[in-house]
Backbone as numpy.savetxt, mean C-alpha at the origin, in Angstrom:
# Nx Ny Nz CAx CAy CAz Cx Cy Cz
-10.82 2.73 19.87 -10.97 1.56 19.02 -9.62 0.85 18.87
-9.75 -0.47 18.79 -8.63 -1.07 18.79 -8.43 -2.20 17.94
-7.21 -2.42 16.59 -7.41 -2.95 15.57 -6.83 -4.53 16.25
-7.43 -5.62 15.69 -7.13 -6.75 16.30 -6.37 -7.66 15.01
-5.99 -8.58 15.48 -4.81 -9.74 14.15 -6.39 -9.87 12.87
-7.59 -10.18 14.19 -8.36 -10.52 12.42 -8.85 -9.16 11.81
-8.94 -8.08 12.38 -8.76 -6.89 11.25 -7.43 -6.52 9.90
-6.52 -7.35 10.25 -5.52 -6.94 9.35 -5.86 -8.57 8.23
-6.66 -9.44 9.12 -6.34 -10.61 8.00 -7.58 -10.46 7.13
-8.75 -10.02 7.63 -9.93 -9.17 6.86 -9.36 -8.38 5.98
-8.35 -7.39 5.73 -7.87 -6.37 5.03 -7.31 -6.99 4.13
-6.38 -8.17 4.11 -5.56 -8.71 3.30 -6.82 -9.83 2.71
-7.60 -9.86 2.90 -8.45 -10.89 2.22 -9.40 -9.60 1.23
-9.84 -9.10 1.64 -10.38 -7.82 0.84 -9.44 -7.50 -0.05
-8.39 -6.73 0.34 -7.16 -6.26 -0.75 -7.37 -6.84 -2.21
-7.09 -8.25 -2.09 -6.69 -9.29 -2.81 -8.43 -9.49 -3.58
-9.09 -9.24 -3.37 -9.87 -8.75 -3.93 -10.13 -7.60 -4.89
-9.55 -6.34 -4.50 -9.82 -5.04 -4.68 -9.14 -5.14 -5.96
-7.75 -5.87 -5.35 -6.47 -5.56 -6.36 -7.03 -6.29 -7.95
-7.73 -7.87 -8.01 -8.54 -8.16 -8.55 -9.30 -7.81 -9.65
-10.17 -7.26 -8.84 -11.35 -6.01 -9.69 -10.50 -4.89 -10.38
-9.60 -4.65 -9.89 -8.57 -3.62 -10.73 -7.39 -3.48 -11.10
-7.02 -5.10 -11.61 -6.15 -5.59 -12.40 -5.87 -4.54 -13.64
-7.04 -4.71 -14.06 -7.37 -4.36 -15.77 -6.91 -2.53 -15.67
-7.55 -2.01 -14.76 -7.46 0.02 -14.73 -5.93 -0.06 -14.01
-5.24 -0.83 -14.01 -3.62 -0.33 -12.97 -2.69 -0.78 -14.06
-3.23 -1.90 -14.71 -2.66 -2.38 -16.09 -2.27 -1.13 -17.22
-4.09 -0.62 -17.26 -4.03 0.52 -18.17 -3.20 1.31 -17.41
-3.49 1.74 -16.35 -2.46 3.09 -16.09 -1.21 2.87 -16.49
-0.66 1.68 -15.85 1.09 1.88 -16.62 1.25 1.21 -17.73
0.29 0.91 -18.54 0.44 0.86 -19.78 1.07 1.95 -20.66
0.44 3.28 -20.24 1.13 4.92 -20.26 1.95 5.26 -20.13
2.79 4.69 -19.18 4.08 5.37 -18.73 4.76 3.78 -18.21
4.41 2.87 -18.06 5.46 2.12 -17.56 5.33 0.77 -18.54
5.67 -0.61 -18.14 5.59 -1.65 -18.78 4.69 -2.81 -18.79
3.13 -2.12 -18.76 1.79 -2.39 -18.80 1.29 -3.66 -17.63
2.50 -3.86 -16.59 2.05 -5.15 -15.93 1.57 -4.77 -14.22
1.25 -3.66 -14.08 1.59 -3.52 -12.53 -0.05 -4.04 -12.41
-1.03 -3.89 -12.98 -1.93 -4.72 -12.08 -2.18 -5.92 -11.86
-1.60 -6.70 -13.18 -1.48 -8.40 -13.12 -0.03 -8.48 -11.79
0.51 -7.91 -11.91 1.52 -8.15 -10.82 1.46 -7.76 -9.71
0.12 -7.22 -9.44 -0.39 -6.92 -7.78 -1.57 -7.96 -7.71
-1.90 -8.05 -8.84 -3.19 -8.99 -8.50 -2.25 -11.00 -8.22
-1.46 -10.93 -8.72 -0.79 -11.78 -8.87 -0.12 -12.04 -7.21
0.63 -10.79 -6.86 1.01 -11.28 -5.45 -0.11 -11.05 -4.43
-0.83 -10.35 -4.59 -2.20 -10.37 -3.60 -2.71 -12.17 -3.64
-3.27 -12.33 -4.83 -4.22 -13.84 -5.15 -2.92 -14.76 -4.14
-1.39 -14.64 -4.24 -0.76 -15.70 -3.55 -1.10 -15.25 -2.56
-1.44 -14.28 -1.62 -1.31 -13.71 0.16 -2.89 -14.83 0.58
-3.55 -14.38 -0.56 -4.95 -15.19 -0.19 -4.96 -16.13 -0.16
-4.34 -17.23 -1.07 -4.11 -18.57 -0.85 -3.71 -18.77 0.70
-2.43 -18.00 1.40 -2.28 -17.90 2.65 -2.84 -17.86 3.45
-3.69 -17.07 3.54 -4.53 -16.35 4.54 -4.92 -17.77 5.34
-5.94 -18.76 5.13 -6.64 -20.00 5.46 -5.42 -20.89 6.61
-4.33 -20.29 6.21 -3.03 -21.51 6.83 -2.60 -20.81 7.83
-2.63 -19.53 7.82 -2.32 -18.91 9.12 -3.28 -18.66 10.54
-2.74 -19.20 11.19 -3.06 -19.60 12.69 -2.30 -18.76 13.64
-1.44 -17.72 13.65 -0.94 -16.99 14.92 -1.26 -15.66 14.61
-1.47 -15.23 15.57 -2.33 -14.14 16.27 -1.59 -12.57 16.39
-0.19 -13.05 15.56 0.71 -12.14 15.87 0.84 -11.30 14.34
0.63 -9.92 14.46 0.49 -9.31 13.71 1.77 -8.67 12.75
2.82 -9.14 13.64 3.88 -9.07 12.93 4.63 -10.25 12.12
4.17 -11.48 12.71 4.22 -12.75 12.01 3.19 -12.49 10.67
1.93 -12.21 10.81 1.19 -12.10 9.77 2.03 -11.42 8.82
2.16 -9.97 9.07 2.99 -8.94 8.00 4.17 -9.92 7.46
4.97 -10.35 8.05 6.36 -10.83 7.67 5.78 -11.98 6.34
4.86 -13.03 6.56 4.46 -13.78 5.74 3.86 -12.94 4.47
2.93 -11.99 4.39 2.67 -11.23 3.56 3.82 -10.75 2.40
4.70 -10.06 3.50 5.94 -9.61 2.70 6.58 -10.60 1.61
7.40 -11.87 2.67 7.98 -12.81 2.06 6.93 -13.33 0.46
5.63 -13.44 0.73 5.13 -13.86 -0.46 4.86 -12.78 -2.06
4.79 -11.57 -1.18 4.87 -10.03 -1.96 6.39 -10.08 -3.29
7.23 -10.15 -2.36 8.85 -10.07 -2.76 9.28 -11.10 -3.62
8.50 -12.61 -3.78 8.70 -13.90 -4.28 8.11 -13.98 -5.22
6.73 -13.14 -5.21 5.43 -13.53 -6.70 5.28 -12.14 -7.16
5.29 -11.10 -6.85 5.41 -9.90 -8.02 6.68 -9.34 -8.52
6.52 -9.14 -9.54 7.68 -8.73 -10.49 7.47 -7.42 -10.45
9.04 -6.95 -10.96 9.25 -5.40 -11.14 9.98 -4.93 -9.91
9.55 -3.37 -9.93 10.19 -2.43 -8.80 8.86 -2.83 -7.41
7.60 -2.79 -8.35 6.82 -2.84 -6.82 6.70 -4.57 -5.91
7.43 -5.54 -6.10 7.50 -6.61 -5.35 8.42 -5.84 -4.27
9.68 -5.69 -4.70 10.62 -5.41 -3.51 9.87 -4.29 -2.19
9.28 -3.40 -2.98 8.56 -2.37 -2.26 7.28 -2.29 -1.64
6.57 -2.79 -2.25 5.27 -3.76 -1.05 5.74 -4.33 -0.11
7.04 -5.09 -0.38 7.05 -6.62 0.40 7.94 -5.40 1.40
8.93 -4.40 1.29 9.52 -3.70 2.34 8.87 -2.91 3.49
7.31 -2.24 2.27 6.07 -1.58 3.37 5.81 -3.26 4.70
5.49 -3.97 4.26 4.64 -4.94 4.88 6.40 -5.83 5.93
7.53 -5.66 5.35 8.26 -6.26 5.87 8.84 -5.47 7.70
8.62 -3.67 7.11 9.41 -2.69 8.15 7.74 -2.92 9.12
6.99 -2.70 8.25 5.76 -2.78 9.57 5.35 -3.99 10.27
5.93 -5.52 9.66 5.96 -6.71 10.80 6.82 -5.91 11.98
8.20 -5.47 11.88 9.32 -5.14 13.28 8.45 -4.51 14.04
7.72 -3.72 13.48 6.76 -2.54 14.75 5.78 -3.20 15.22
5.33 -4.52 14.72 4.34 -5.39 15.18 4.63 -6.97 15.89
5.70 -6.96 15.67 6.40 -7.50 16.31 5.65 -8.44 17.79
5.09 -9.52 17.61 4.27 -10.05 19.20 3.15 -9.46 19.28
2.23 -8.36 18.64 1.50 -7.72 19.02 0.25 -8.35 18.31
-0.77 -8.55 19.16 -1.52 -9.24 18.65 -3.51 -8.36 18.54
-2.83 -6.66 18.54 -3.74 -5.87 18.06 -2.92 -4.68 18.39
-3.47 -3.54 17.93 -3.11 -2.13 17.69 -3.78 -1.40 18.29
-3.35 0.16 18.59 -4.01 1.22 19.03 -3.80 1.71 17.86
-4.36 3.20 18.16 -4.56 4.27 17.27 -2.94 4.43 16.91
-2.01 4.68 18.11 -0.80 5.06 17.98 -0.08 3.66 17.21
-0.32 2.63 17.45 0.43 1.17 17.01 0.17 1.20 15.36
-1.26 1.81 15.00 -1.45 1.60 13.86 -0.58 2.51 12.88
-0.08 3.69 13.50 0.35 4.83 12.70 2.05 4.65 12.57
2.34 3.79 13.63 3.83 3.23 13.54 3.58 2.30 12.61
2.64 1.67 12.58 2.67 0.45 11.47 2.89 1.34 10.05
1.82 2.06 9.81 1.99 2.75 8.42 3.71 3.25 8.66
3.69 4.39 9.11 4.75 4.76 8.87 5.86 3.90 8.81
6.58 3.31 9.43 7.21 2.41 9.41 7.42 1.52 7.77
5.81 1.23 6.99 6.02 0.93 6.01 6.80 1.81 4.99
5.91 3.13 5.42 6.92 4.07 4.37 7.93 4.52 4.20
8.51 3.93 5.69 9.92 4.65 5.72 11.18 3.99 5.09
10.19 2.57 5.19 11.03 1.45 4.41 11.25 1.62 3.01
9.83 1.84 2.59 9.73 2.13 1.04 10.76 3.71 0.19
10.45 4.64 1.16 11.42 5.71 0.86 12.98 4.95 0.72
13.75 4.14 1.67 14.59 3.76 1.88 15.05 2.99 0.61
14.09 1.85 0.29 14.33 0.69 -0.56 14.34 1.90 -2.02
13.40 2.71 -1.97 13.09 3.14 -3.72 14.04 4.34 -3.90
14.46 5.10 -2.68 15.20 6.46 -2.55 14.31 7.77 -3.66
13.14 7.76 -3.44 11.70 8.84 -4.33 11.73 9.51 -2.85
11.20 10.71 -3.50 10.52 11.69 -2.45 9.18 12.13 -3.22
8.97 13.00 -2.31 7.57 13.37 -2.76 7.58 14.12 -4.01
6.55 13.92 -4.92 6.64 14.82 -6.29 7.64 14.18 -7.33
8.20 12.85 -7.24 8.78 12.06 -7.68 7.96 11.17 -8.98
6.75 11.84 -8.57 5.65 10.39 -9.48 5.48 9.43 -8.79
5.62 8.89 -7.67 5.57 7.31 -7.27 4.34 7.45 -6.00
4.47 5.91 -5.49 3.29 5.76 -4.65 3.51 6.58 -2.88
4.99 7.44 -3.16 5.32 8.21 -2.19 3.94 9.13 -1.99
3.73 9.72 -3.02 2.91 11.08 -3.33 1.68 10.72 -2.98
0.81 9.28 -2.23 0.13 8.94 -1.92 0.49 8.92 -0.60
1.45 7.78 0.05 1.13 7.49 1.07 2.17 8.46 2.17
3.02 9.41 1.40 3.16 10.46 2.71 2.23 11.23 2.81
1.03 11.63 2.12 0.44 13.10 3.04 -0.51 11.92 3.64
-0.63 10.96 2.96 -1.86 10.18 4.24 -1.12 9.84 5.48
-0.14 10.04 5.71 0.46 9.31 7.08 0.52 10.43 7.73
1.00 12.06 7.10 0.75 12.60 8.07 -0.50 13.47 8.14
-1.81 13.22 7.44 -2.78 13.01 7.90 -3.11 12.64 8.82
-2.77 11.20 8.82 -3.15 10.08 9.86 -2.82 10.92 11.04
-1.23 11.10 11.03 -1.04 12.07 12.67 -1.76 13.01 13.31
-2.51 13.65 12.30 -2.89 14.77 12.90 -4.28 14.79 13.70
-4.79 13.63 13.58 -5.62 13.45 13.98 -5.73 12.24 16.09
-6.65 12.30 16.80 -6.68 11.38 17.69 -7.50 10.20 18.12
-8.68 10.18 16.58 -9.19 9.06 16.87 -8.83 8.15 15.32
-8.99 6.93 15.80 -8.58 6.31 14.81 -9.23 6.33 13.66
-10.36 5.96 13.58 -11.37 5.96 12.55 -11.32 7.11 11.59
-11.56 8.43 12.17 -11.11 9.90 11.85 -10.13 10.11 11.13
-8.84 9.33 12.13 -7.79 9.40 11.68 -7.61 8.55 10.00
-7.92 7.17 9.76 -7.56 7.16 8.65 -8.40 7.40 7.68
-9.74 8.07 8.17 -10.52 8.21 6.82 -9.77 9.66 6.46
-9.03 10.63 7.07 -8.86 11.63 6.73 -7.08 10.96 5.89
-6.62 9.85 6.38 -5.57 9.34 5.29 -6.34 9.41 4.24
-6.67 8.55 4.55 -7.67 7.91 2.60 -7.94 9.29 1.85
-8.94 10.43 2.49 -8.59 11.72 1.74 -7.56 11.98 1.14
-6.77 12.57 2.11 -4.70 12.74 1.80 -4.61 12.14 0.77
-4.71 10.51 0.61 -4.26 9.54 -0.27 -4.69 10.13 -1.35
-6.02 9.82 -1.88 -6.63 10.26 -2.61 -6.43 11.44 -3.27
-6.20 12.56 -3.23 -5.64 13.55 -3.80 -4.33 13.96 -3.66
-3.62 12.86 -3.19 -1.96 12.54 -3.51 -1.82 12.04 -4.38
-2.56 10.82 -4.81 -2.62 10.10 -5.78 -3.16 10.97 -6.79
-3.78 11.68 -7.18 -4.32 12.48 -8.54 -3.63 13.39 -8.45
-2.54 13.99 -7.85 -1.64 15.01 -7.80 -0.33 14.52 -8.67
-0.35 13.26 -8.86 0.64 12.82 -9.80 0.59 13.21 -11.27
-0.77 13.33 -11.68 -1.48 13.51 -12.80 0.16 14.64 -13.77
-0.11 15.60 -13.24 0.50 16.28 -13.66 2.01 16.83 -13.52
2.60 15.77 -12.89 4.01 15.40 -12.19 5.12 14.66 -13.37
6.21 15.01 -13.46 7.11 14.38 -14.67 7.44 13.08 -13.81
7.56 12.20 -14.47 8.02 11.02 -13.26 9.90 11.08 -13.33
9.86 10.99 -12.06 11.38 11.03 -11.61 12.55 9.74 -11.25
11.26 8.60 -11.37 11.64 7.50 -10.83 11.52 6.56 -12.02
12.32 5.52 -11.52 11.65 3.61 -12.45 11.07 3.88 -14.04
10.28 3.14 -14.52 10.38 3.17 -15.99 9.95 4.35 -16.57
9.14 4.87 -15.89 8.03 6.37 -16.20 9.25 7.58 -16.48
10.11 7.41 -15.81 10.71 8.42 -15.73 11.98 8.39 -17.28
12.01 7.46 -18.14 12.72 7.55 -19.43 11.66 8.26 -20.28
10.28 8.66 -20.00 9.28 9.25 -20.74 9.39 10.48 -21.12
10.32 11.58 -19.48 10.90 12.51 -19.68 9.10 13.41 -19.59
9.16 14.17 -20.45 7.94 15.28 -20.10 6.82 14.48 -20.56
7.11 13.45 -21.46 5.92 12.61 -21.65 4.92 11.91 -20.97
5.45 11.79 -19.73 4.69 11.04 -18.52 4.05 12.29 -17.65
3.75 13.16 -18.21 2.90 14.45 -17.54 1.48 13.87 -18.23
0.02 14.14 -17.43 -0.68 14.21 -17.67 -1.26 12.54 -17.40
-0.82 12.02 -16.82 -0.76 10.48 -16.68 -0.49 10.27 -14.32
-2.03 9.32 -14.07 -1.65 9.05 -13.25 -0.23 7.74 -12.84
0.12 8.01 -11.84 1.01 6.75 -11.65 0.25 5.46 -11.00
0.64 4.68 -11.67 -0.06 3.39 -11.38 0.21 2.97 -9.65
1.89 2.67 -9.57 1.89 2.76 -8.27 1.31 3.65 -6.64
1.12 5.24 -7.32 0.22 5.87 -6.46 -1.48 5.37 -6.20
-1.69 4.49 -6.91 -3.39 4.05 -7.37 -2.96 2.95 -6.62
-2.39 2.22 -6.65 -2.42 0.72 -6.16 -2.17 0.83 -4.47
-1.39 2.30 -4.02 -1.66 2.43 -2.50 -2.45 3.30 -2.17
-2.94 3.95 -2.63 -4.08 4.50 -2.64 -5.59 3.54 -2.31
-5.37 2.48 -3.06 -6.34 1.21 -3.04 -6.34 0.36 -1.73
-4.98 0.30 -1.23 -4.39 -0.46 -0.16 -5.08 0.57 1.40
-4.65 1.76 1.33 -5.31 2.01 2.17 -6.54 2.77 2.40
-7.52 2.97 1.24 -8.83 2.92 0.87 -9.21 1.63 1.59
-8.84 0.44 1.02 -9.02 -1.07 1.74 -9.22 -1.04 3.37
-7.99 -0.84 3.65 -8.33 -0.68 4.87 -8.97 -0.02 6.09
-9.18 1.19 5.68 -10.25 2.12 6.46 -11.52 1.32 5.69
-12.23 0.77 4.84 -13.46 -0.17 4.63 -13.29 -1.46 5.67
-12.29 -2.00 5.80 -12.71 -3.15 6.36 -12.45 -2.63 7.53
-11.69 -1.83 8.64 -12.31 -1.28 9.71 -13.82 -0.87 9.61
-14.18 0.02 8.63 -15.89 0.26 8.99 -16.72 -0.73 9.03
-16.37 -1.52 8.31 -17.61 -2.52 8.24 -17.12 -3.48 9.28
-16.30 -3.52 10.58 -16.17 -4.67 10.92 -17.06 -3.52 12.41
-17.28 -2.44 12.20 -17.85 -1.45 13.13 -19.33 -2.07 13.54
């Protein structure tokens, strides 16, 4: 199977949706531990990507990402603008002219995002953050050789990366002045990529 420019612009039109519908539960989550805005501020830079979406005309999947980014980094506030917009900025370079993906193109794409994001946020795993999501899904993703397989068994990973925070002190960004208080509390940012690539293994299936 092979992911094409309008599978990723399907994903970013969905997203911006998703993010949407769960403004209000990402709000609440870091209402708990952080400074109650991360879902208006994903829904906020998502709704600008969508305005986009309609104006873009090239086929190039790393042009797409780069525009994504730039609008990510410009319209959400906080720690997660810089860090979306770095996932979506390191994975335009790997996409670079490419105007669809393999199984292998797709997993440089992820990774690539995360390696950025480790870079930009300096979290590791067990940190509290949206690390604890999207590293065991990436190397999920590896372990597998078909694509489909491959990221529904991310989205698993994700998924109980993301609820593995639950009980994690946060180590990072605002959560982490909570001290032992932020135990028992998911992280908002693990939910919001968790969502991202939930998103995208759906709009691969349904474009099946």
């Amino acid at each position: 199977m092979i992911i094409t420019h309008q599978h990723i612009i399907d994903w970013l039109q969905s997203l911006a949706e998703v993010m949407a519908e769960n403004k209000d539960y990402l709000t609440e989550l870091d209402a708990a531990i952080g400074d109650a805005d991360h879902g208006i501020n994903m829904n906020r830079g998502f709704q600008k990507v969508q305005e986009k979406l309609p104006s873009i005309t090239t086929p190039d999947i790393g042009e797409i990402c780069k525009i994504v980014s730039m609008t990510l980094i410009s319209t959400i506030g906080g720690a997660s603008g810089p860090l979306y917009g770095t996932f979506f900025l390191k994975a335009s370079a790997k996409t670079n002219k490419k105007e669809q993906l393999t199984k292998q193109e797709l997993g440089e794409f992820l990774q690539a995002g995360v390696e950025g994001i480790i870079q930009r946020g300096k979290a590791k795993l067990q940190d509290k953050t949206m690390l604890d999501t999207l590293i065991p899904a990436i190397e999920a993703y590896h372990k597998e050789t078909e694509l489909l397989v491959a990221l529904k068994q991310a989205v698993s990973a994700a998924e109980a990366g993301m609820k593995s925070t639950i009980p994690l002190i946060a180590r990072k960004g605002r959560a982490s002045y909570l001290g032992e208080r932020s135990i028992g509390h998911q992280d908002p940012g693990a939910t919001s990529s968790y969502l991202m690539l939930k998103t995208l293994l759906a709009t691969i299936e349904h474009s099946n």
